[in-house]
N, C-alpha and C positions, 0 to 999 in steps of 0.2 A: 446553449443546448436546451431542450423540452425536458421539463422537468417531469416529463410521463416516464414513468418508472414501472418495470417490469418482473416481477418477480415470480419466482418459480421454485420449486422443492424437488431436486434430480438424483435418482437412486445411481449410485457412485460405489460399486467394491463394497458393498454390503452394511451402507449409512448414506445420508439422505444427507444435501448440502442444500442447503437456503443460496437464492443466487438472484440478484438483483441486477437488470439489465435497462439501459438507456443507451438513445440515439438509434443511428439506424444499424438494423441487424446486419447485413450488408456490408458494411460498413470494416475500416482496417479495427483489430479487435486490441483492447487493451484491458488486462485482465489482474485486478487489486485486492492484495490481498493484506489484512488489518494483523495489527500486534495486540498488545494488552496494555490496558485493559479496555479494549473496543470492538468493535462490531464493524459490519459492512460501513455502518452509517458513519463511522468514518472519511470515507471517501467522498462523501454528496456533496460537498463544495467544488472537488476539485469533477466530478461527474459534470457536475451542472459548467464550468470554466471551460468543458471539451464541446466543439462542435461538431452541429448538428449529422457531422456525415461520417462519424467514428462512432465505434460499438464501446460504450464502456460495461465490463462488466467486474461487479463486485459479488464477495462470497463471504458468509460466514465462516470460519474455519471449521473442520471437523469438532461437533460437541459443544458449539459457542451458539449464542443464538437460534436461529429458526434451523442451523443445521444439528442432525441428532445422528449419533453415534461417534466419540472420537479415536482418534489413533492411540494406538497403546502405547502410554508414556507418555507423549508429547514429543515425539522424534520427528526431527526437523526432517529428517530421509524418509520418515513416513509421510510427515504432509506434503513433501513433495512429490509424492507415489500419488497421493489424492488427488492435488493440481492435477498432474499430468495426468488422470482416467479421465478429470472434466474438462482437461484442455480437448481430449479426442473425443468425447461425448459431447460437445459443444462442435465441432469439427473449423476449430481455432487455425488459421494458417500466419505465417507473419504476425502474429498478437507481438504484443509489450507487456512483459511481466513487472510487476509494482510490488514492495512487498515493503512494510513499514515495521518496524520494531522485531517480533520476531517472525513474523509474518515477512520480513525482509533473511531474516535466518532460513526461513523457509525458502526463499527466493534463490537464495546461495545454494542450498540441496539442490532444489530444481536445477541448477545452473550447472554442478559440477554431475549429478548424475545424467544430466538427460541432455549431452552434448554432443550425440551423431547429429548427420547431416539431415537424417530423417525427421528427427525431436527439432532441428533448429526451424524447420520448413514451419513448425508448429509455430516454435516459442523462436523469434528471430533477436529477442535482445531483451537484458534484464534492468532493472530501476532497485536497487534496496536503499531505502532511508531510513538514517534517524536508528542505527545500531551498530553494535560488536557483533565478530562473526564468532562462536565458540572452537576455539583453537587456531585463529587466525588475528596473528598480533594488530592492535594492541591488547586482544582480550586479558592475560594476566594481569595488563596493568588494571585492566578496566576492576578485575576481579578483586585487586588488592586496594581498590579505592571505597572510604568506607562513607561515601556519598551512595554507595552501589549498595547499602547494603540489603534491602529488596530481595536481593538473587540468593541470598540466603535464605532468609527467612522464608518467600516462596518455595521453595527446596525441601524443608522439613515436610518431612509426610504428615499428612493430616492435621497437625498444627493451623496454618493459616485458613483454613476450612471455618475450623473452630472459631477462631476469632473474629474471621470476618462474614461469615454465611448472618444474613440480615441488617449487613452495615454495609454492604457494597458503593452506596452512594456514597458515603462520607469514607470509606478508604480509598476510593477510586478516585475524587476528587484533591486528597491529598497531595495523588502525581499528575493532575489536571496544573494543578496552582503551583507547586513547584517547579515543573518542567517546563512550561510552557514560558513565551515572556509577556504576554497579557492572558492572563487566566481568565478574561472576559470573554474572548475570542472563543475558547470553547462552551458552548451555548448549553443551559437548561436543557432544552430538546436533546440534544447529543450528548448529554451527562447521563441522564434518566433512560437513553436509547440503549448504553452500554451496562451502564446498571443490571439492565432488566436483561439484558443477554447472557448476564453470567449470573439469573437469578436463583435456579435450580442447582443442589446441591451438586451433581454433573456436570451443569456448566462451568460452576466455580473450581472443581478437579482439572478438566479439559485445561482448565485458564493457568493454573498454579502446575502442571504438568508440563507446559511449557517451558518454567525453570529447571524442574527436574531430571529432566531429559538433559541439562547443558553437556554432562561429562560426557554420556552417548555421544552428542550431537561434537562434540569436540575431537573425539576419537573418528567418527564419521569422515571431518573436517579433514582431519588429518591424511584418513586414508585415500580419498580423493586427490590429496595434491600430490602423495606420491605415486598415484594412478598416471599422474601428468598435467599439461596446461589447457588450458582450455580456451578457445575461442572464441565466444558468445560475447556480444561486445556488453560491458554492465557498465551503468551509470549509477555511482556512488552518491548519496547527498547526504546533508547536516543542515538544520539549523544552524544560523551565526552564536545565535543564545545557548546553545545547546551546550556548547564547551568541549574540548577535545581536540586534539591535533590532525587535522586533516589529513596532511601528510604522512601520519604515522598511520593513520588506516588505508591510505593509499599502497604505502611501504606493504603493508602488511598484506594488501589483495595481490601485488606483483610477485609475491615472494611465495605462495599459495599457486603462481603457476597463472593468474587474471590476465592475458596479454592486452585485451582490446579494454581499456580502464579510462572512462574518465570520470571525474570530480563537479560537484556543483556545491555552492550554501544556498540556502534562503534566506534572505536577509527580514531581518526583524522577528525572528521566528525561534524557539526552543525547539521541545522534541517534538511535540505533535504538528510539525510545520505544513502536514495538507490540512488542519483545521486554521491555525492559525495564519498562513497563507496558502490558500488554495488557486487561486490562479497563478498565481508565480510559480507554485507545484509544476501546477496544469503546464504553464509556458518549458521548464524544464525537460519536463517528459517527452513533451512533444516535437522540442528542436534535437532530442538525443533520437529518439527514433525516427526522425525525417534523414 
C-alpha cells in the first residue's frame, strides 16, 4: 500500500477524534482501533501490509493522542457509542472492525450493542486481538492471575497518574519488552509515538480510565448476553507467545451468546502481534472478511 497517510481532526458527539486514513477512499473500509498503551500508530505496519484498493482507517481513542475529549470513565459501551457516530460520520458500509487490547473490549461493545441489521450494513464483522472481554470467561481467571497485576494498579484513582506522569517511556516500555516475544520488533519511532500520546496529564487519565471502567464494562458484558446472541460474525486472535488458552476464550465468547466465532494465532508474536507481526495480522484480517 502507499504509505500516504491521511489525517484529519472530526467533531464527533461533542470531542474531536484524530483519524488517520490510507489507500483508496473508495475503497471496502476497515476501521482500527488501539489498546494501551498505544496510539493509532500502532496499526502502520499492518496499514502499510493492506492493498492499495481498501480504505484503512485508524483512530486515536477518545482523549488519547491528537483526539481531545474522552468518554467519562473509560466505558467500553461508551467508546463504542464514539465508533459508531464515526462509523456514520465517515458513511462506513461493509467496514471490518479491528480492536486490539482494550480497544478490542471496545470492539465487543460495538458488537453486542449495535447488532441490527441497519448497524451491521455499516459494521459487517468484527476482529478483537490480544485480550479478555470484562465479564466474559476466562476473565476471573485472567483477574486472579498475578502476572495481571496491572489491572490493578491502573484501577486506583489517581495513584498511577502520580507515579508515572513524566516516566511514560520507561513504564510503557516495561509492557513493550515483557509482552511482546522480540521487544526489538517494537521500534523507537513507535515507543516515543505512544509515549507522547498519553503525554498530557488527560491523556494519561483517558489511558488508566480504561481499567477503571472494568467492573462497568463487566456488568455491561453481562447485560448484553442476556439481551441474547448475536450474529455479527467476530474473528478472535492471540499471539502464540502470548500465553492463554485459546479454547477457553472461545468457550467463553459462545457462551456470551457469539454464534458466527472463529479463532486465529500469530505465530511468533506476544501481545502486541500487529507490531510484531504485521502482515501475518494484515493476511488474517483479510481472509476473515473475504
Amino acid at each position: 500500500m502507499s504509505t500516504d497517510l491521511r489525517h484529519s481532526h472530526l467533531p464527533i458527539d461533542g470531542r474531536t477524534l484524530h483519524v488517520v486514513e490510507s489507500g483508496d477512499p473508495a475503497g471496502r473500509p476497515y476501521l482500527f482501533l488501539h489498546g494501551w498503551p498505544e496510539s493509532w500508530r500502532t496499526w502502520l505496519g499492518v496499514m502499510a501490509a493492506a492493498p492499495d484498493g481498501v480504505r484503512t482507517i485508524a483512530v486515536d481513542l477518545p482523549g488519547i493522542g491528537g483526539s481531545v475529549g474522552a468518554v467519562d470513565g473509560g466505558s467500553k459501551r461508551a467508546l463504542a457509542a464514539a465508533v459508531h457516530a464515526l462509523v456514520r460520520e465517515l458513511g462506513l458500509a461493509d467496514a471490518t472492525l479491528i480492536g486490539h487490547d482494550a480497544g478490542g473490549m471496545a470492539a465487543y461493545a460495538y458488537l453486542r450493542r449495535y447488532r441490527e441489521a441497519g448497524d451491521r450494513e455499516r459494521v459487517g464483522r468484527v476482529v478483537i486481538m490480544n485480550t479478555v472481554i470484562p465479564g466474559v470467561p476466562p476473565w476471573e481467571d485472567v483477574l486472579r492471575n498475578p502476572y495481571i497485576w496491572h489491572f490493578g494498579l491502573h484501577a486506583v484513582p489517581d495513584l498511577p497518574e502520580t507515579l508515572v506522569q513524566g516516566r511514560q517511556a520507561a513504564y510503557f516500555d516495561y509492557f513493550y519488552d515483557v509482552l511482546s516475544a522480540d521487544p526489538r520488533r517494537i521500534t523507537a519511532e513507535s515507543r516515543a509515538a505512544h509515549a507522547a500520546a498519553y503525554g498530557s496529564p488527560a491523556a494519561l487519565t483517558a489511558g488508566f480510565d480504561l481499567y477503571r471502567a472494568f467492573a462497568q464494562d463487566a456488568r455491561d458484558n453481562a447485560a448484553s448476553a442476556e439481551a441474547g446472541p448475536v450474529e455479527t460474525p467476530l474473528l478472535y486472535v492471540r499471539g502464540d507467545r502470548e500465553g492463554g488458552d485459546l479454547r477457553a476464550y472461545a468457550q467463553g465468547f459462545r457462551e456470551a451468546g457469539v454464534r458466527r466465532l472463529t479463532t486465529a494465532v500469530v505465530a511468533d508474536a506476544g501481545h502486541f502481534a500487529q507490531e510484531e507481526q504485521p502482515a501475518e495480522v494484515w493476511r488474517l484480517i483479510a481472509e476473515f472478511a473475504a
